[in-house]
N, C-alpha and C positions, 0 to 999 in steps of 0.2 A: 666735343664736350657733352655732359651728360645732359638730360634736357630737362630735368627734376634741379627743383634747392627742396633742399632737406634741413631743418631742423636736429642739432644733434643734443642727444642727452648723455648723460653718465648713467649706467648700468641700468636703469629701467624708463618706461615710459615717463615718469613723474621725477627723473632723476634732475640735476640741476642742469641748465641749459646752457651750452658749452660754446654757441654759436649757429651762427646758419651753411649751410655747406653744400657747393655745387660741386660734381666727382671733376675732370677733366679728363676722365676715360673715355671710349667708346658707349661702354656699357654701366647701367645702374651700378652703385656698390653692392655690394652683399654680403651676408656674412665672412667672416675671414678678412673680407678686405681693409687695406692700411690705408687710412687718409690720407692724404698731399701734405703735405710739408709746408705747402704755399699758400694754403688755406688760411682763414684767420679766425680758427679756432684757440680756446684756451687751453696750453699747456699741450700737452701732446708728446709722440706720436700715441693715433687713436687706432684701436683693430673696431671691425666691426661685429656687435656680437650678436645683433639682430635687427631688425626692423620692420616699421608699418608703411607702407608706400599706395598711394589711391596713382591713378592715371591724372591727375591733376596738380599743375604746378606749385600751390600755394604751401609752405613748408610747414603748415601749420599742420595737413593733411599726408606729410611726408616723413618721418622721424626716422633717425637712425640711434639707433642705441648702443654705446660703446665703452671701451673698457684700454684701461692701459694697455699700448700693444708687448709692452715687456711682462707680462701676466700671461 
């Protein structure tokens, strides 16, 4: 499991805030990448269309910013 929670928005940093999200991959998300399914985000599925990430766990300091994945 990834060892980040992230913070997610809709389409920009200031965007509306969607949930908190840890990957269950090996690796960080990154761009392109499809959220989990099992996440407990709202609505969804989510592509990833960018993101801010510090070395630091706090989600406040982690954001991923996303876009419908059928877009």
């Amino acid at each position: 499991m990834g060892r980040l929670t992230y913070a997610v928005r809709l389409r920009s940093l200031t965007g509306a805030l969607l949930g908190y999200y840890r990957h269950p991959g090996l690796e960080e998300p990154k761009r392109g990448t499809v959220l989990s399914r099992d996440s407990d985000l709202i609505g969804g599925p989510w592509r990833v269309s960018d993101y801010a990430q510090t070395d630091l766990s706090a989600p406040a300091k982690n954001v991923l910013i996303v876009e419908p994945a059928g877009s």
